[in-house]
N, CA, C and O of each residue as an XYZ file, in Angstrom:
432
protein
N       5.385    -17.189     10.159
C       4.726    -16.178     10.974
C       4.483    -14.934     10.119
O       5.351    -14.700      9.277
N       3.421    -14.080     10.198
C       3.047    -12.810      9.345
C       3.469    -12.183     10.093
O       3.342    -12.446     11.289
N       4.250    -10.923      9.562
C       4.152     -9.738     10.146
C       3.873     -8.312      8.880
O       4.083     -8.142      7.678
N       3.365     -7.622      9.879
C       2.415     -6.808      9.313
C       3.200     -5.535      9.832
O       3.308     -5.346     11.043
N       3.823     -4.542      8.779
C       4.995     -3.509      8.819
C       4.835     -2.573      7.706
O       4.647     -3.119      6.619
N       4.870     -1.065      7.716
C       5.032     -0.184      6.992
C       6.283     -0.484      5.362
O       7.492     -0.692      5.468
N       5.771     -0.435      4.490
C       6.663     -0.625      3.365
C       7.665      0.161      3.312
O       7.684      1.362      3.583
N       8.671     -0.629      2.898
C       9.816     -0.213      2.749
C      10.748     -0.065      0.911
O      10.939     -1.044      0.189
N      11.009      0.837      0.689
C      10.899      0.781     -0.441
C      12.142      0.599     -1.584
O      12.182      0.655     -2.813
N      13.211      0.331     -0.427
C      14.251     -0.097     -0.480
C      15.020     -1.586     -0.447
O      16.196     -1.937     -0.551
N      13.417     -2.457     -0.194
C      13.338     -3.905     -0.471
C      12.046     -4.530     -0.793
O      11.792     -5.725     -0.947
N      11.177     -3.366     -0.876
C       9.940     -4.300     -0.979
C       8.966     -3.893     -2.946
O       8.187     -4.634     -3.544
N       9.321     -2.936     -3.239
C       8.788     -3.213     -4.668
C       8.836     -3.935     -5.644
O       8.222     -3.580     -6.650
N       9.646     -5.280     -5.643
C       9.681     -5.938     -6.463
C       8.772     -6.993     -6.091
O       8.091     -7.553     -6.950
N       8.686     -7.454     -4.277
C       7.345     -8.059     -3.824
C       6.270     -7.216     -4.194
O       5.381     -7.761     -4.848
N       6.166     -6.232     -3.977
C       4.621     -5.342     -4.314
C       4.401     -5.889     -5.641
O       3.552     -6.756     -5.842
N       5.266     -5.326     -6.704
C       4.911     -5.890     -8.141
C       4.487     -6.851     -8.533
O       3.513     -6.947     -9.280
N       5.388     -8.053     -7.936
C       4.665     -9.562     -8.203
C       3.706     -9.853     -7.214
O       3.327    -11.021     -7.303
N       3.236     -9.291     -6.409
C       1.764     -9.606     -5.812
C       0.951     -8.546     -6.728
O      -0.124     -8.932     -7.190
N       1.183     -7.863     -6.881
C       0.216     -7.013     -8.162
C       0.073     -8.173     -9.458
O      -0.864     -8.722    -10.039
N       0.645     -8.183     -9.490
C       0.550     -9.753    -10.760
C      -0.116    -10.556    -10.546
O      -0.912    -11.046    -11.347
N       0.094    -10.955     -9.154
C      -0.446    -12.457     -8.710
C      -2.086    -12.014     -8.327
O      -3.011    -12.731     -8.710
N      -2.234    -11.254     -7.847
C      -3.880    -10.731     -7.407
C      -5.035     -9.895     -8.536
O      -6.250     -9.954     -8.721
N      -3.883     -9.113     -9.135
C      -4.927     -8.535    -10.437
C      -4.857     -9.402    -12.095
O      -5.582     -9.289    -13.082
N      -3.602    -10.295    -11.816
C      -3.542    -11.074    -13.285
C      -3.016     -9.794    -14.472
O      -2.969     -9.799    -15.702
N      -2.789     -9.117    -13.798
C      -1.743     -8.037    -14.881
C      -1.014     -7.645    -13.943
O      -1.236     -7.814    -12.744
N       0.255     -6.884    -14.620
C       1.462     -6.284    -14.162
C       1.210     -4.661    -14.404
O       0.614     -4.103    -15.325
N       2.041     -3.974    -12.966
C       2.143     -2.712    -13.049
C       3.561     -2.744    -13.178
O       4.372     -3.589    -12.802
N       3.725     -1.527    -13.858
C       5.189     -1.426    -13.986
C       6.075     -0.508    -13.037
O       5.589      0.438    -12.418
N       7.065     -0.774    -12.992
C       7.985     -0.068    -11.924
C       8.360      1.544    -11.924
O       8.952      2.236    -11.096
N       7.755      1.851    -13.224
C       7.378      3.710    -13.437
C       6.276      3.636    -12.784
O       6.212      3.961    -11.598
N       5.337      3.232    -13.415
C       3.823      3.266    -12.402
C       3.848      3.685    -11.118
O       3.447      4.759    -10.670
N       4.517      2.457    -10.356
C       4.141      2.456     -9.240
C       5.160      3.658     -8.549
O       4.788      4.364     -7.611
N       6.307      3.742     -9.090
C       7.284      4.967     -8.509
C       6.402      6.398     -8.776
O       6.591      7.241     -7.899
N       5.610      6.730     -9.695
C       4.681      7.997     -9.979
C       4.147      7.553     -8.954
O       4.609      7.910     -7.870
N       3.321      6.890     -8.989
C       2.286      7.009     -8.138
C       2.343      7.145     -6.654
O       1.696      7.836     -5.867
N       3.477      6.131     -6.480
C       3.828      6.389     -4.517
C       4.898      6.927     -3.979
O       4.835      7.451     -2.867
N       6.410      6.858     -4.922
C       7.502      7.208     -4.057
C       7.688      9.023     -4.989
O       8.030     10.092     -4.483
N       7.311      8.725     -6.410
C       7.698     10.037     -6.627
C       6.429     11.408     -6.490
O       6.615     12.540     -6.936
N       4.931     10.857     -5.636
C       4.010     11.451     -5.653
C       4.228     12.629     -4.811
O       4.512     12.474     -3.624
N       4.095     14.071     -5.453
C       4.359     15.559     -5.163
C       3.719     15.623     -3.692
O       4.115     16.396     -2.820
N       2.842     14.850     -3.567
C       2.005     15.217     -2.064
C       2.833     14.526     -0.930
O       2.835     15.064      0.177
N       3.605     13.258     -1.148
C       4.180     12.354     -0.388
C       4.770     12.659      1.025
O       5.752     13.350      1.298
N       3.922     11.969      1.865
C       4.353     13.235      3.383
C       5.703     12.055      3.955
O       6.197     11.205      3.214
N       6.150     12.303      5.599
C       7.181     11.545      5.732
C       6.490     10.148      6.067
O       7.225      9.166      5.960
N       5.359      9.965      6.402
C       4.235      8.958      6.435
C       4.327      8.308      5.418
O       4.101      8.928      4.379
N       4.686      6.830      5.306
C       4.554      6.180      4.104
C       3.490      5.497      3.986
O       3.467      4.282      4.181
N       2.575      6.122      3.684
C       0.865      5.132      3.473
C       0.692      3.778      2.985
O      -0.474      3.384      2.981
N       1.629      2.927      2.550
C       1.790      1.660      2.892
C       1.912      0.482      4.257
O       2.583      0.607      5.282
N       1.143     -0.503      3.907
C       1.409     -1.351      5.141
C       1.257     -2.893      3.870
O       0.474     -3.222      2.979
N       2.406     -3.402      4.437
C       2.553     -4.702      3.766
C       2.252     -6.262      5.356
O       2.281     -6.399      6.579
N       2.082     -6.779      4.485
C       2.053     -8.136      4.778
C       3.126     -9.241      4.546
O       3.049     -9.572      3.363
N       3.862     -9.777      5.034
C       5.140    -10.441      4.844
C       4.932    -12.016      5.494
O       4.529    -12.100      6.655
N       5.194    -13.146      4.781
C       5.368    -14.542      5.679
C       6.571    -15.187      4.980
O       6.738    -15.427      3.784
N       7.354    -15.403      6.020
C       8.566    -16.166      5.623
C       9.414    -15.242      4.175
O      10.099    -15.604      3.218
N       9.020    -14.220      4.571
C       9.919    -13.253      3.518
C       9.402    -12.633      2.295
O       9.996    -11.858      1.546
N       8.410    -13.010      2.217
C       7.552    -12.904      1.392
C       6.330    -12.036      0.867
O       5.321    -12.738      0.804
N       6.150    -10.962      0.542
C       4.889     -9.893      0.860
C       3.493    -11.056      0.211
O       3.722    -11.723     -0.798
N       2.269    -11.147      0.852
C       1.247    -12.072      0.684
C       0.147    -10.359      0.687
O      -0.825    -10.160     -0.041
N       0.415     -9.901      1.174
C      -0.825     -8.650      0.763
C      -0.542     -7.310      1.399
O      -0.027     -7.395      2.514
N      -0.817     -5.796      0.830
C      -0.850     -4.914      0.870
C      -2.005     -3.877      1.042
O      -2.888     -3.875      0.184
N      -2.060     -3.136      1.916
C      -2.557     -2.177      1.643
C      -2.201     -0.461      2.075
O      -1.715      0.036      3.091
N      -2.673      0.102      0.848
C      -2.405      1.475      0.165
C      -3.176      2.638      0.383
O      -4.380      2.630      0.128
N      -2.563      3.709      0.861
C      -2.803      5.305      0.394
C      -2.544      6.110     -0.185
O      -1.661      6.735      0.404
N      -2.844      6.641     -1.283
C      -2.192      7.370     -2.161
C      -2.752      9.069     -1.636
O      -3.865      9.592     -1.685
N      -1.453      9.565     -1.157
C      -1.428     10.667     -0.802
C      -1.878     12.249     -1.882
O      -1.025     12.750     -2.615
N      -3.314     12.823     -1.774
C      -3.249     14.328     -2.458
C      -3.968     15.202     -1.652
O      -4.673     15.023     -0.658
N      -3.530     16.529     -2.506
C      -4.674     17.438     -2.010
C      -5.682     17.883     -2.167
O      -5.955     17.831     -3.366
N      -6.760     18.503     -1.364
C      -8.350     18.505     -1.702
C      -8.385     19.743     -0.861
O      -7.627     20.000      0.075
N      -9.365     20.472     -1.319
C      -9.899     21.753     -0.808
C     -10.944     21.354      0.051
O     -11.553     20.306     -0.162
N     -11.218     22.121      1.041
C     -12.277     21.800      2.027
C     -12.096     23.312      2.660
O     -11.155     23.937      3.151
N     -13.589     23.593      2.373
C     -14.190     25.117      2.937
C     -12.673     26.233      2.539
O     -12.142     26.803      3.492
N     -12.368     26.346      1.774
C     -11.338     26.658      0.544
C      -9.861     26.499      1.593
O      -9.186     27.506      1.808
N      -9.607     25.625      1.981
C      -8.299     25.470      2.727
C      -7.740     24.338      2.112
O      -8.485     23.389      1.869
N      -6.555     24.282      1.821
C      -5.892     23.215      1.052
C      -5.298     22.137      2.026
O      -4.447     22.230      2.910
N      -6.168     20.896      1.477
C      -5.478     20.295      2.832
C      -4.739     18.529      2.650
O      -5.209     18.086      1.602
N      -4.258     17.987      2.983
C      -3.508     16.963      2.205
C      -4.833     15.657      2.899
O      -5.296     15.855      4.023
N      -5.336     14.289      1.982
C      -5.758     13.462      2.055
C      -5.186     12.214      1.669
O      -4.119     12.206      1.054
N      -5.925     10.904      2.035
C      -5.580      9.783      1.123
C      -6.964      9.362      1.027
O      -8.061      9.631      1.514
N      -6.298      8.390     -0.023
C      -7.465      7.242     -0.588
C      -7.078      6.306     -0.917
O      -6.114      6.117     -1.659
N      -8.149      5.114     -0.141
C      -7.550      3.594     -0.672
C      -6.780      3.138     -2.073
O      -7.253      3.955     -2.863
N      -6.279      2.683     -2.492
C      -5.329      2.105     -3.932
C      -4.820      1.005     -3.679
O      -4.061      0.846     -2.723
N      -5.133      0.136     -4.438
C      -3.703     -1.070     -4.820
C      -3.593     -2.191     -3.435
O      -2.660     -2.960     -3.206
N      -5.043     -1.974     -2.501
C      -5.016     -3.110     -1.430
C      -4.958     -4.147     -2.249
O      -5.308     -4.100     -3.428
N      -4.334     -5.549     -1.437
C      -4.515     -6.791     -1.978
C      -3.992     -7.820     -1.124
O      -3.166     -7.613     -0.236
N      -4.729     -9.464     -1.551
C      -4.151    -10.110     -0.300
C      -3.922    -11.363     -1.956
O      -4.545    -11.537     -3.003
N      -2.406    -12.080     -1.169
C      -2.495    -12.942     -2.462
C      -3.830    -14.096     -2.215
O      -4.313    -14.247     -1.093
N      -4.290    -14.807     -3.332
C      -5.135    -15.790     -3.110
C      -4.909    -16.905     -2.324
O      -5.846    -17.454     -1.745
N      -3.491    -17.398     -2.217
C      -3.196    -18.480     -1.246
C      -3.387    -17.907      0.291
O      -3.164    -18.692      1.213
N      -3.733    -16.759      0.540
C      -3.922    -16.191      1.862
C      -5.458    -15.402      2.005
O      -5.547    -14.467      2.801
N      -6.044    -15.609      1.609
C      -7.561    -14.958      1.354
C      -8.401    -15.536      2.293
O      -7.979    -16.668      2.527
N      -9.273    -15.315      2.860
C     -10.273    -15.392      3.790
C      -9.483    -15.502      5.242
O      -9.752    -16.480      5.940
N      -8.415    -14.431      5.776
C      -7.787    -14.915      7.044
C      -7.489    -13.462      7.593
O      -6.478    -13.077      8.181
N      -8.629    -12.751      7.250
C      -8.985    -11.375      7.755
C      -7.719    -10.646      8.044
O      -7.453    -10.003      9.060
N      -6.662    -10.931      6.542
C      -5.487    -10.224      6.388
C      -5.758     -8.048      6.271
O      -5.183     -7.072      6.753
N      -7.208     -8.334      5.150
C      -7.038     -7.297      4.784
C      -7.899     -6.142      5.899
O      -7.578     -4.963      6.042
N      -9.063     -6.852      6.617
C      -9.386     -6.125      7.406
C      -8.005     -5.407      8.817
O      -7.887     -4.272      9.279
N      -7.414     -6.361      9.021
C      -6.110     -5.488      9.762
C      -5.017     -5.025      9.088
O      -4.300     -4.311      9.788
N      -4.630     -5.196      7.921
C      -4.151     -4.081      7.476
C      -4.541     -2.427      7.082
O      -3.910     -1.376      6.977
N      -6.289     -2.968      6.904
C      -7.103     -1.109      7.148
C      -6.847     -0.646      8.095
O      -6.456      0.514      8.220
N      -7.089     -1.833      9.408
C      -7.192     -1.409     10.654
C      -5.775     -0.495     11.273
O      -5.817      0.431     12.083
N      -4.560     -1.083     10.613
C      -3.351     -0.248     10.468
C      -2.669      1.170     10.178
O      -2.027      2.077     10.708
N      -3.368      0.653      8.716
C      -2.962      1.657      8.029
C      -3.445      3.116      7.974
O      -2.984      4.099      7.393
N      -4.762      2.905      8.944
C      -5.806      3.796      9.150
C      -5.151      4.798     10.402
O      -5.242      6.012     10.586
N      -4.552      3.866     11.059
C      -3.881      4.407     12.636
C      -2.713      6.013     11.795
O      -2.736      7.237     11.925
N      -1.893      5.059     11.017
C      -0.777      5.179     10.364
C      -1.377      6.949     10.398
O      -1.048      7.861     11.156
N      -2.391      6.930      9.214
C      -2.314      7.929      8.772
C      -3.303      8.968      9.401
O      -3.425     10.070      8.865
N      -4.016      8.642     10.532
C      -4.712      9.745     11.025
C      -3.490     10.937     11.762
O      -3.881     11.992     12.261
C-alpha cells in the first residue's frame, strides 16, 4: 500500500538518497542534501517535503526548497520545486501529480 506523508528526517534520508541515485543515475551526497533542506537559513517549521513510501520503502518525492524574494520591496519567504522524483519501477501511476497536489496544500 502507498502512503503519501511529509518527510521525516530522522528516518528518511538515506531513502531520499538512494532514490536520488536510482532516478537521476548519480548520487547526492549527504552534505548536499543537509545544505540544502535541513540546514537551509530560510527553513520554516513546514517541512516542504512529501515522500512516497510502499512497503517501507520511499518510491518518489517531492520538494520545496525554502528562500527569500523581494516583492514590491517586502521580504518575503517562497519555495520552488527541487529534487521531485518517482522511482522508475513506479512511473506512469500519477504518483507525482499527487504529491504536487500535496505538497502544494502543505505549503500555501
Amino acid at each position: 500500500m502507498m502512503i503519501i506523508r511529509i518527510f521525516d528526517e530522522n528516518r528518511d534520508v538515506d531513502g531520499f538518497l538512494e532514490l536520488f541515485r536510482i532516478a537521476f543515475g548519480k548520487p547526492m551526497s549527504r552534505e548536499h542534501f543537509e545544505w540544502k533542506y535541513i540546514k537551509n537559513p530560510f527553513r520554516t517549521n513546514i517541512y516542504p517535503i512529501i515522500v512516497v513510501e510502499e512497503e517501507g520503502r520511499l518510491i518518489g518525492t517531492r520538494c520545496r526548497v525554502v528562500s527569500r524574494m523581494m516583492v514590491n520591496g517586502n521580504g518575503v519567504l517562497a519555495t520552488m520545486g527541487a529534487d521531485g522524483m518517482v522511482n522508475p519501477e513506479f512511473r506512469n501511476r500519477k504518483i507525482y501529480a499527487e504529491m504536487t497536489r500535496v505538497v502544494d496544500e502543505l505549503v500555501r
